[in-house]
C-alpha positions, 0 to 999 in steps of 0.5 A, a space after each residue: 498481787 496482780 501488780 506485784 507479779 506484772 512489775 516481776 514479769 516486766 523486771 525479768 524481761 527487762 534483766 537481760 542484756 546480750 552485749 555485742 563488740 564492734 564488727 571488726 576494722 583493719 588495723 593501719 599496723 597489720 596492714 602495714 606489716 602483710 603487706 610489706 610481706 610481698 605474698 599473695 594467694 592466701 586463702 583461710 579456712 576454718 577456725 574452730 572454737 575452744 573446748 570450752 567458753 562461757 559467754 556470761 557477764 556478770 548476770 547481766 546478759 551474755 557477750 556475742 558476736 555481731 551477725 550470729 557469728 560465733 568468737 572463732 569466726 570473728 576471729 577467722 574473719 579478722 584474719 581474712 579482711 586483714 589480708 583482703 586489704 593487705 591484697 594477700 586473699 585469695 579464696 577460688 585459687 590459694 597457693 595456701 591456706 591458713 585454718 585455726 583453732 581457738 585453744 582458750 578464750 576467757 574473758 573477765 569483767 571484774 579484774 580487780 573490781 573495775 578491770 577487765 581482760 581477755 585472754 585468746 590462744 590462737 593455733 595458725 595451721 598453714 596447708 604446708 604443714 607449718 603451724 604457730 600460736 599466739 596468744 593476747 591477755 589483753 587488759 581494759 578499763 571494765 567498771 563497776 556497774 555490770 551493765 557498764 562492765 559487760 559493754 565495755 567488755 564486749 568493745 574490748 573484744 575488738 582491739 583484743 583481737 586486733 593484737 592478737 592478729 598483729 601478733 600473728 602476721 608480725 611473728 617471725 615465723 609467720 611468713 613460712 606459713 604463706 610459703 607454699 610447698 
């Protein structure tokens, strides 16, 4: 009995997994796309996070942020570091500032059995009182195994907000949000 409830102990202990994507990396593309804007003196702001996300996978562990960073900060920083290396930040002395809410935030590890998605609607607000949305649905190859499925999710989280941002700086009216008033 006693080795039974030890290999339980062990198996309980082992079960759980939390999966991580990749701290987040400058896309060649946005970059090319802010900095063909000729703005400077941005700054970002808070971004807040969707009513409601379940960070499950499958059982096997939760999906997190690197750095105890929340889904919303990730994406707040991608933004930054994008205009950081765009030379577009500026954060002691912005001409304005861009806040946002993550108004839905989904993922699935089992989209037809071994796809997955993430699903980002994202609302820019500038500190001019303009604002857009975005939004990503982006797909990926997950698996079968949920181990397997739940990394794969996590990584996917990376080049899911990658689009998500070149969908914002690459928008039409995303330069007005940069125009200060």
């Amino acid at each position: 009995m006693k080795q039974y409830l030890l290999a339980l102990s062990v198996l309980s202990l082992t079960a759980c997994s939390t999966f991580t994507p990749q701290r987040y990396s400058i896309s060649a593309d946005n970059n090319v796309a802010l900095k063909s804007m000729g703005v400077s003196n941005i700054g970002v702001g808070a971004f807040t996070g969707p009513a409601s996300f379940d960070r499950a996978c499958r059982g096997a562990g939760p999906i997190a942020p690197p750095d105890n960073m929340s889904f919303e900060a990730y994406i707040q920083k991608a933004l930054s570091d994008e205009l950081k290396v765009a030379g577009m930040f500026d954060d002691k002395a912005p001409n304005t500032t861009l806040s946002g809410a993550v108004e839905q935030l989904s993922f699935s590890s089992s989209r037809g059995l071994t796809g997955g998605e993430w699903i980002i609607n994202l609302r820019v607000n500038s500190s001019n009182g303009k604002s857009i949305s975005v939004s990503e649905h982006y797909l990926f190859e997950s698996g079968f195994v949920a181990d397997t499925a739940c990394k794969q999710t996590a990584e996917a989280y990376l080049p899911a907000v990658q689009n998500l941002i070149g969908k914002l700086v690459k928008s039409p009216e995303f330069k007005s949000l940069l125009v200060a008033i």
